[in-house]
C-alpha positions in Angstrom: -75.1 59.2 65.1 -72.0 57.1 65.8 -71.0 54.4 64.3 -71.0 51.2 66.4 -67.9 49.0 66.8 -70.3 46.4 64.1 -70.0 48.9 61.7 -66.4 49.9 62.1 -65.5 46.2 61.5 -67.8 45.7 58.8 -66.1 48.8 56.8 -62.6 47.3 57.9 -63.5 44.1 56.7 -64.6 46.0 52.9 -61.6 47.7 52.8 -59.3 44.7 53.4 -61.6 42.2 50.9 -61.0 44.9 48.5 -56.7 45.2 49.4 -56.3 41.4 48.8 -58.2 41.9 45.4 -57.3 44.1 43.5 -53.2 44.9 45.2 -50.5 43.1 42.5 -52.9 43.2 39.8 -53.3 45.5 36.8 -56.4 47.5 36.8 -58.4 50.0 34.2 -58.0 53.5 35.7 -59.4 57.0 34.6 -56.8 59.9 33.6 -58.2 62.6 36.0 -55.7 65.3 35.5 -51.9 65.9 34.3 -49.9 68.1 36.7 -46.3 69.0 35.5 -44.6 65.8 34.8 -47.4 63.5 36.7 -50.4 61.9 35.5 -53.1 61.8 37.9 -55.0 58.1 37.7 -58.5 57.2 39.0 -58.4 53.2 40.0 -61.6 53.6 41.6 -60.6 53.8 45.3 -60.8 56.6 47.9 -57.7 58.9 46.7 -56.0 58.7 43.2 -52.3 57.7 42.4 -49.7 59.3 40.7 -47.6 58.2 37.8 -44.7 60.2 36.0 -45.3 61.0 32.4 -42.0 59.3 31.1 -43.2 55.8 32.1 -45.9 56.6 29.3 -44.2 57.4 26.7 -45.7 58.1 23.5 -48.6 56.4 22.1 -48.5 55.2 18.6 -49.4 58.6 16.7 -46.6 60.4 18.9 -49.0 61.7 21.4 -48.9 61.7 25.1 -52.1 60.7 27.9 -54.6 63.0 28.3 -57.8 63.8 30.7 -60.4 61.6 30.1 -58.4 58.7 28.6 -58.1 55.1 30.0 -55.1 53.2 31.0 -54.4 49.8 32.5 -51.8 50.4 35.6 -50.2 48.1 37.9 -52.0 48.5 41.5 -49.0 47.9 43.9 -50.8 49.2 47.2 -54.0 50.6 47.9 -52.7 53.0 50.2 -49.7 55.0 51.2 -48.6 56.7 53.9 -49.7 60.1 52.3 -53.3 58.2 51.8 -52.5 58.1 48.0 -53.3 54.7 45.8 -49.6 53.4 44.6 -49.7 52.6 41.2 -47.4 51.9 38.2 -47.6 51.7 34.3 -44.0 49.9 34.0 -45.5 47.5 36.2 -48.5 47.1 33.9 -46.7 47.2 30.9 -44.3 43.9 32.2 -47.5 41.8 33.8 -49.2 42.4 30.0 -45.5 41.9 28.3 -45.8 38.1 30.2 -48.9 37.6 29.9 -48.9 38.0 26.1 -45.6 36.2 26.0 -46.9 32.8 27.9 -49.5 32.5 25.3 -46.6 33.1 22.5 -44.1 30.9 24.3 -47.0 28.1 25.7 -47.8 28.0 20.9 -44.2 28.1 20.3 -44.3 31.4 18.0 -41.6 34.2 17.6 -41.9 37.1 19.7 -40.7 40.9 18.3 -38.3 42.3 20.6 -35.3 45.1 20.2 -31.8 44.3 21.4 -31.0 47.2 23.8 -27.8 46.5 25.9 -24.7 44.2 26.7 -24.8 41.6 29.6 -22.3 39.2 30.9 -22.4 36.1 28.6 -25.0 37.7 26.0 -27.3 40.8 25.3 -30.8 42.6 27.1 -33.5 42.0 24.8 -36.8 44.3 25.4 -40.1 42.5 24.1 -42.2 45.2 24.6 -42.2 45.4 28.5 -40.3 42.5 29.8 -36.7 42.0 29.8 -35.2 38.6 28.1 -31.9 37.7 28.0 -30.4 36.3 24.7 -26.9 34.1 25.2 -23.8 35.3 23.3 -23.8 31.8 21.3 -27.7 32.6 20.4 -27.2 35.9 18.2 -26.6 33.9 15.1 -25.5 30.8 13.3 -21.6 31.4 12.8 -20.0 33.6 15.8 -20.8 37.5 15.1 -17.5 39.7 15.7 -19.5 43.3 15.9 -23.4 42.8 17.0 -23.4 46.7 16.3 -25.7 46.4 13.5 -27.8 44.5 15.6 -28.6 46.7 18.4 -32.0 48.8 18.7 -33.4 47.1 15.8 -36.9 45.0 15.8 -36.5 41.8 14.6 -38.1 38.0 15.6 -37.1 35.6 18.1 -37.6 32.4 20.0 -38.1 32.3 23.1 -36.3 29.1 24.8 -37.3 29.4 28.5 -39.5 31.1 30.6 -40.0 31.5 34.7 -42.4 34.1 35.5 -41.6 33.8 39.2 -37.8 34.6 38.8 -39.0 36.8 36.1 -36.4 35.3 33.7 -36.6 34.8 29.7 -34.2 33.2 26.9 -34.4 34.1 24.0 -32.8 32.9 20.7 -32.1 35.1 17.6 -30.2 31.9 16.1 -32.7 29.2 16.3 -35.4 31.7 14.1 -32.3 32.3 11.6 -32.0 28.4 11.0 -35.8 28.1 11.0 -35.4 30.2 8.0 -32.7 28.9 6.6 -34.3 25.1 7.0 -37.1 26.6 4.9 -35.4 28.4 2.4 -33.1 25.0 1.8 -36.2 22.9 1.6 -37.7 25.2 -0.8 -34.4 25.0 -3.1 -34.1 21.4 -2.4 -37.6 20.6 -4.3 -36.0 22.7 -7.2 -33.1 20.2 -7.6 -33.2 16.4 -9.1 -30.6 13.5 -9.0 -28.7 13.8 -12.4 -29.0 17.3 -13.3 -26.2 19.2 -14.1 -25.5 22.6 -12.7 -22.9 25.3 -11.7 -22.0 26.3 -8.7 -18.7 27.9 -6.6 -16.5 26.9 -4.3 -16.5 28.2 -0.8 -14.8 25.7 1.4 -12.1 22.7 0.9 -11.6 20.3 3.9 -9.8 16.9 3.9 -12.2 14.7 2.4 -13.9 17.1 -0.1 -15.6 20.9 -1.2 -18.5 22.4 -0.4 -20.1 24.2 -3.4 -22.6 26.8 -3.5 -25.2 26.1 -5.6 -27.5 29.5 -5.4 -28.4 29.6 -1.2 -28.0 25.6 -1.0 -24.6 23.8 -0.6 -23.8 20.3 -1.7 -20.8 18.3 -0.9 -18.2 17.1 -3.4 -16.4 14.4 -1.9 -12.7 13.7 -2.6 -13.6 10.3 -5.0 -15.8 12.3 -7.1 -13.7 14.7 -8.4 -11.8 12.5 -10.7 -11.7 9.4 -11.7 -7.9 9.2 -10.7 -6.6 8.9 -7.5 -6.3 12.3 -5.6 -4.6 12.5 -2.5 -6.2 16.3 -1.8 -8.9 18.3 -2.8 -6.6 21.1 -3.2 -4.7 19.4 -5.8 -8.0 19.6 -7.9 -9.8 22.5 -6.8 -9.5 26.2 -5.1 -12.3 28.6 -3.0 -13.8 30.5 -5.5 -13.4 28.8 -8.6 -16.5 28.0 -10.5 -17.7 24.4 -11.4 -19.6 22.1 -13.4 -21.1 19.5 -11.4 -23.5 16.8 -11.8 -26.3 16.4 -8.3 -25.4 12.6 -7.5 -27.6 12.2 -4.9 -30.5 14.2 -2.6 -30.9 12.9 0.8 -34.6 13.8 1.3 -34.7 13.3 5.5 -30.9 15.3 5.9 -32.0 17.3 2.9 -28.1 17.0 2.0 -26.6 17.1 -1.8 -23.7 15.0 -2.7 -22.1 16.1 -5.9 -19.9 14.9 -8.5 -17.2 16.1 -11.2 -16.3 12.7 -12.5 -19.8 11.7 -13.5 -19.4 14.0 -16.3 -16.6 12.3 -17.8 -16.2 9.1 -19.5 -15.5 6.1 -17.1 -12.2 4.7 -18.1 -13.1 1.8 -16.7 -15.8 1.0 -19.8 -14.5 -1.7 -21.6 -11.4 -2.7 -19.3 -11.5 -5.9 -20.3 -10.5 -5.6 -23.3 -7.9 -3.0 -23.1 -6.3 -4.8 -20.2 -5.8 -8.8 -21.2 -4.9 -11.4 -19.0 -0.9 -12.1 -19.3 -0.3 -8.4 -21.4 2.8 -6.4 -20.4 1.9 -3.3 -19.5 4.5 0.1 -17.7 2.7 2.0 -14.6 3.6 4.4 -12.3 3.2 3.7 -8.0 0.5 5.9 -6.9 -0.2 4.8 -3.4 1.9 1.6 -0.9 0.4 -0.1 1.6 1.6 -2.6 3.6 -0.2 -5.0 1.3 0.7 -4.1 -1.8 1.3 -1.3 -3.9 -1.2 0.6 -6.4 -0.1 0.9 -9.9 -1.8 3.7 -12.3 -2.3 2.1 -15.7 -3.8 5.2 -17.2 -5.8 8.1 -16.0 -8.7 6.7 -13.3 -7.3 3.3 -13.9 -5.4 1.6 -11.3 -4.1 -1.8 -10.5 -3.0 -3.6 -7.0 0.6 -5.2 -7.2 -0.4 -8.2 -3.8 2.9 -7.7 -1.7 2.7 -11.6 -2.7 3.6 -11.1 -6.2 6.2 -8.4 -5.7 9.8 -10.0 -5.7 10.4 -13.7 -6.0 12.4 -13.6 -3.5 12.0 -10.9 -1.1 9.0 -12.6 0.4 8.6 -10.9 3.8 9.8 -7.1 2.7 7.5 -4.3 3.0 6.1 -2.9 -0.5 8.3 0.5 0.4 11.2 -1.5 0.2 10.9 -2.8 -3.4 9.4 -0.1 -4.8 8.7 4.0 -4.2 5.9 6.4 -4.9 5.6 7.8 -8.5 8.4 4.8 -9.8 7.6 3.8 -13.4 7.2 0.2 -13.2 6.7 -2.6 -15.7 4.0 -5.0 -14.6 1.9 -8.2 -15.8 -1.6 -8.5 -15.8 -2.7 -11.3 -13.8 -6.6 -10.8 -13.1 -9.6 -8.4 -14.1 -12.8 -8.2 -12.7 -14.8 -5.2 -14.3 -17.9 -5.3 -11.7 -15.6 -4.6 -8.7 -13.3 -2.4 -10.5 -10.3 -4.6 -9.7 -7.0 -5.3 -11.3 -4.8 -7.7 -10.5 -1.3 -7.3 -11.2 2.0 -9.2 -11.2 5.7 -7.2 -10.5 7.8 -10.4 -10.5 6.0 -11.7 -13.5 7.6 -9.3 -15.5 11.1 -10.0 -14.5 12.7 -13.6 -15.0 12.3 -16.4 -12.3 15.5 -16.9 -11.0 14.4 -20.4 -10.2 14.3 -21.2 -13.9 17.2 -19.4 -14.4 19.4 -21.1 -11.5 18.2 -24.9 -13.2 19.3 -24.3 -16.5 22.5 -22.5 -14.7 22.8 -25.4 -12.3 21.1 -28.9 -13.9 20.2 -31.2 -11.3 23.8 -33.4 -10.3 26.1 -30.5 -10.9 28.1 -28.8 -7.8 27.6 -25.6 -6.3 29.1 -23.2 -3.7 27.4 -21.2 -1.7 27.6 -19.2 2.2 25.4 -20.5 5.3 22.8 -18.4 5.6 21.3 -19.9 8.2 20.9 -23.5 10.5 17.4 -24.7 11.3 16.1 -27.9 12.6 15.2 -29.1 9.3 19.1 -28.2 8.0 21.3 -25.7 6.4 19.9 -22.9 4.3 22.8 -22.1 1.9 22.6 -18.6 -0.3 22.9 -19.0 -3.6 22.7 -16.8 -6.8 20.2 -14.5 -7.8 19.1 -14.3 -3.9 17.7 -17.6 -3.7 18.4 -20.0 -1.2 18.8 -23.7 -0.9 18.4 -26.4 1.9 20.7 -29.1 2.9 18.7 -31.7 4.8 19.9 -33.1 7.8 19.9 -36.3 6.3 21.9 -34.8 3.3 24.8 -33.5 5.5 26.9 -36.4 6.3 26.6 -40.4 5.3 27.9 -41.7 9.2 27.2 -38.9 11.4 23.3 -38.6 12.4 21.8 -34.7 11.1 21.4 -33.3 14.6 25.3 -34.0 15.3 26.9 -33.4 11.8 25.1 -29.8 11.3 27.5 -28.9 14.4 30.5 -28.6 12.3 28.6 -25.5 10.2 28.5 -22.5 11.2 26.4 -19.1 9.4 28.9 -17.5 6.8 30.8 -20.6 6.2 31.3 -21.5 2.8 30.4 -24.7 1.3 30.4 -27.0 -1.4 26.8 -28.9 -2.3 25.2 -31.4 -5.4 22.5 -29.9 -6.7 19.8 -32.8 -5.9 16.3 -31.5 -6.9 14.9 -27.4 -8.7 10.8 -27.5 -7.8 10.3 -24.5 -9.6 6.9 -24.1 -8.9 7.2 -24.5 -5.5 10.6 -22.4 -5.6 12.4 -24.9 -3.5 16.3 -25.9 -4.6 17.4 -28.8 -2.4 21.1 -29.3 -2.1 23.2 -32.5 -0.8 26.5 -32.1 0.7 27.2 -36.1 1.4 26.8 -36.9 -2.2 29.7 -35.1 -3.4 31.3 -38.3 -2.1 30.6 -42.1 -2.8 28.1 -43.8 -0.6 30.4 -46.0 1.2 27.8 -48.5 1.9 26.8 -49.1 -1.2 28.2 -52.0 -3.9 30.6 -53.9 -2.4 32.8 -51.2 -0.8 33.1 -53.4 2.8 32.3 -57.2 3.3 32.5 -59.4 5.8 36.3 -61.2 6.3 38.0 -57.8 4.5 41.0 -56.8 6.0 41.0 -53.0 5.9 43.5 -50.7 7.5 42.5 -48.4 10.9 43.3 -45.3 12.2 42.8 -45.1 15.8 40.9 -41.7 16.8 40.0 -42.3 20.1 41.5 -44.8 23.6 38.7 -45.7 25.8 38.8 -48.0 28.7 36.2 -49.9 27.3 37.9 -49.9 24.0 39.3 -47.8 21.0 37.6 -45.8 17.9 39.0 -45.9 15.0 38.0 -44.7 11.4 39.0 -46.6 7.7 37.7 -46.3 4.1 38.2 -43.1 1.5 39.3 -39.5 3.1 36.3 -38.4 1.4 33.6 -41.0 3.2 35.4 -42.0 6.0 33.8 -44.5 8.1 33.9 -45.7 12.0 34.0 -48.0 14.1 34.5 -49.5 17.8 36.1 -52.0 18.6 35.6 -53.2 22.1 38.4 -54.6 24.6 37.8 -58.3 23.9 38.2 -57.7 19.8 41.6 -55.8 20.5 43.4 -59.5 20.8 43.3 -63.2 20.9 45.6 -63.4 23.8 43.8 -62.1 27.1 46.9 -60.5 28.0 47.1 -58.2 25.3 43.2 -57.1 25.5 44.4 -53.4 26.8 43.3 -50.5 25.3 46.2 -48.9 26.7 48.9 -50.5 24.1 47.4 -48.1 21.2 48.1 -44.5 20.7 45.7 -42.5 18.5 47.4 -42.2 15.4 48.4 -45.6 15.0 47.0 -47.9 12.0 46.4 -51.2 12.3 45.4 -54.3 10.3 41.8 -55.4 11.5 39.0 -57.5 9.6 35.5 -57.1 9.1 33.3 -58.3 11.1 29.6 -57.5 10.1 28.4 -55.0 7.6 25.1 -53.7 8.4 23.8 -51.4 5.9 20.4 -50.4 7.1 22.2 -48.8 10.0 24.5 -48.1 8.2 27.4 -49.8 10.6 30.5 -51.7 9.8 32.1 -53.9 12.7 35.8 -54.3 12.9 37.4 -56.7 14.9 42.1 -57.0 15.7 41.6 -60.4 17.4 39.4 -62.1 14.3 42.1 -61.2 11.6 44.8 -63.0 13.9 42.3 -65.9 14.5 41.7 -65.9 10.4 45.7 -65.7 10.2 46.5 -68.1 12.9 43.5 -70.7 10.7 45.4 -70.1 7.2 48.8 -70.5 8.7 47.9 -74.1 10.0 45.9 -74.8 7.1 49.0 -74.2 5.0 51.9 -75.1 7.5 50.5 -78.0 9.3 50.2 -81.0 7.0 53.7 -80.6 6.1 55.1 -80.2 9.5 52.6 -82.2 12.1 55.4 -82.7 14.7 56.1 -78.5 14.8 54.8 -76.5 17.2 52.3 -74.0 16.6 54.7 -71.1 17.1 56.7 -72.6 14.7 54.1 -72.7 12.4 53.2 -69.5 12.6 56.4 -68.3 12.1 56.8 -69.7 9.1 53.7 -68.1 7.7 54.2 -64.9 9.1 57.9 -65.0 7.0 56.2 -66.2 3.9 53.8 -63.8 4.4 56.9 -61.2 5.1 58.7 -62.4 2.2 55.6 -61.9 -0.4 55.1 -58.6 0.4 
């Protein structure tokens, strides 16, 4: 009986149902029969498939598939073109490798696996079916020159990524090392305790300290705790390898790091400091360390002082520390200030040496004369250098009694040499104030110039409103104008142009004012004054002479006196 196209379709449709279920899975199938180097499978479908022994292997007791036994394969097509199933055990071997490793990776647990080749950028790991790849900076926690030893052996790792459609795995042989590693410190940490003493070697030095072994766990001994003096390196203290005595100073329990110390197990030199270091005692140092604030002086082993740039030099007051004093210079010092608590001593350089201040006022008593160069002209006055590199000030208002500051400090120039009175030493303040107008007489004081003198005048300057002239001591010369109407009683002779400078000339005083510190001179009121005397004298004895007569006669008595 033939089939009818209904039943044709209905055994196409069986076949197909059972093509989209079962092909790209991994099925149980029956070992029917080994032929030469095949194995001959049956998955349960019309013809059996075919595998070659060597995808097998060996089982775990060294043997080899036989008739009868059951294997998982991986069912790639139902049918060939020679009508046989396609099937593969590699195949089955990878989808159970990822399988198993989803569940491993998905409860974050180390997978076994066996390092079998090199790859750009890393190695080919094989975890029992499925190929991983484990990065070159993933093999171990420092950088591994020869991974030799590594290759072909079992061992744990992590698996970092997985993507089962790209059929890709990472895997990390470092991150199960530190796992380890974190444990095994953890476990050694909880032997340890803050304060005890223990021995342990060196293995590295960097800048700022040591790390030192202490059995599997390393703490760090930083550069301060090696000493209680200064040290500039570790080096200078310690070597790799050497084997030391340290004290476990503190146990971070979140970083699980160990900070160690030397110095703890020696005495503090700083017990008692007090008392070995007094206020105002004279003690010698040597420079250990200059800043640009001062400089550190090492009293004794682990005991140092700071020298304030302030209280380095009395005079060098804006120098750098390096320029007064040098590294490992024995230096005799003063203490100034200790404070215990903070560790701090204060000392004093220039305490040590004499204040030249002192030394210049009982040198140079206040009144006595000094000599000195310009060092330098300010708005305030003249800074003059003087001994023991101290310097002091001429105020403007101390340079000259006539001329105003801003003009008289006009005739000094830096490097000149001058003479000055010494007017006040504040030797606290270190301040020497010098006065160059009172090495002369104030000529305004007493009764030096008064009104209806006759004084003598050198003319200095012809004007056309006038001439200036000076009079008085060489040493406090004073000035004066006197204006076109004082040159003469007679109009005709009111012109500037009849004197030359150079020429002296009798004048009288006119008006002193010494608040201003002005004396007014007048020609025409000393030949009024004469002219008055002359017919005071002359007059009554001659009424019916004339006036020139008169004044002739007085001005040959006059002549004749003299």
């Amino acid at each position: 009986m033939n089939p009818s196209r209904n039943d044709f379709a209905a055994l196409l449709d069986e076949q197909m149902a059972g093509r989209d279920m079962m092909e790209g899975q991994v099925i149980h199938g029956k070992v029917v029969g080994i032929e030469k180097d095949f194995v001959i499978i049956d998955v349960g479908l019309k013809t059996e498939g075919r595998i070659q022994m060597k995808e097998f292997g060996t089982n775990a007791d060294g043997s080899q598939p036989k008739v009868g036994d059951t294997v998982e394969v991986y069912l790639e097509r139902i049918e060939n073109a020679m009508g046989e199933a396609v099937i593969s055990r590699d195949k089955a071997r990878r989808e159970e490798a990822w399988t198993r490793l989803e569940v491993v990776f998905a409860d974050g647990q180390p997978v076994m696996g066996t390092i079998v080749g090199r790859v750009k950028g890393g190695f080919t790991v094989d975890l029992g079916g499925a190929s991983a790849f484990l990065p070159g900076s993933q093999v171990d926690i420092r950088p591994v020159r020869d991974v030799g030893p590594l290759m072909g052996k079992e061992q744990p790792f992590a698996i970092l990524k997985m993507d089962r459609p790209r059929g890709n795995i990472v895997v990390s042989r470092r991150a199960i090392l530190e796992e380890a590693r974190a444990e095994q410190r953890t476990e050694l940490v909880s032997q340890l305790a803050e304060g005890e003493v223990r021995e342990g070697v060196v293995k590295n030095i960097t800048d700022y300290g040591a790390f030192v072994d202490l059995g599997g766990i390393d703490g760090l001994l930083h550069v301060t705790d090696m000493s209680w003096k200064r040290v500039s390196h570790p080096s200078q203290v310690l070597a790799v390898g050497d084997t030391v005595k340290v004290q476990i100073v503190k146990i971070n329990p979140d970083t699980q790091r160990i900070s160690l110390g030397m110095k703890q197990l020696q005495a503090d030199p700083w017990d008692g400091v007090d008392a070995k270091y007094p206020v105002g005692a004279r003690y010698t140092g040597r420079i250990t360390n200059i800043t640009d604030y001062g400089a550190f002086v090492e009293l004794e082993a682990g005991v140092e002082g700071l020298v304030h740039v302030s209280e380095m030099s009395w005079t060098k007051k804006n120098a750098h520390p390096g320029k007064i004093v040098s590294t490992s210079q024995e230096v005799d010092v003063i203490v100034l200030d200790v404070d215990a608590s903070k560790r701090r001593i204060s000392l004093g350089l220039k305490q040590a040496q004499a204040n030249p201040w002192e030394a210049f006022v009982q040198a140079h008593p206040i009144g006595s004369e000094v000599e000195g160069e310009v060092k330098n002209a300010t708005e305030f006055g003249l800074f003059i250098g003087l001994d023991n590199d101290i310097d002091g000030m001429v105020h403007l208002s101390d340079i000259d009694w006539n001329v105003a500051g801003e003009e008289a400090i006009q005739r000094y120039k830096k490097g000149d040499m001058v003479k000055a009175r010494v007017l006040d030493v504040d030797v606290e303040k270190e301040r020497v104030s010098l006065g160059i107008k009172q090495l002369g007489g104030d000529p305004m004081t007493g009764d030096s110039f008064r009104k209806g003198q006759t004084v003598t005048v050198t003319v200095t300057e012809v004007t056309s409103g006038g001439i200036e002239v000076k009079f008085g001591d060489d040493a406090t010369p004073m000035t004066s104008f006197i204006r076109k109407s004082d040159l003469s009683r007679d109009r005709a002779e009111q012109r500037p142009e009849r004197f030359a400078v150079g020429d002296r000339i009798d004048a009288q005083v006119t008006n002193v004012d010494k608040a201003a510190r002005k004396v007014s001179v007048s020609i025409k009121a000393l030949e009024m004054a004469d002219e008055k005397e002359a017919i005071e004298q002359f007059g009554s004895q001659d009424s019916g002479a004339s006036l020139g007569d008169i004044l002739g006669a007085a001005l040959r008595e006059k002549a004749s006196k003299e």
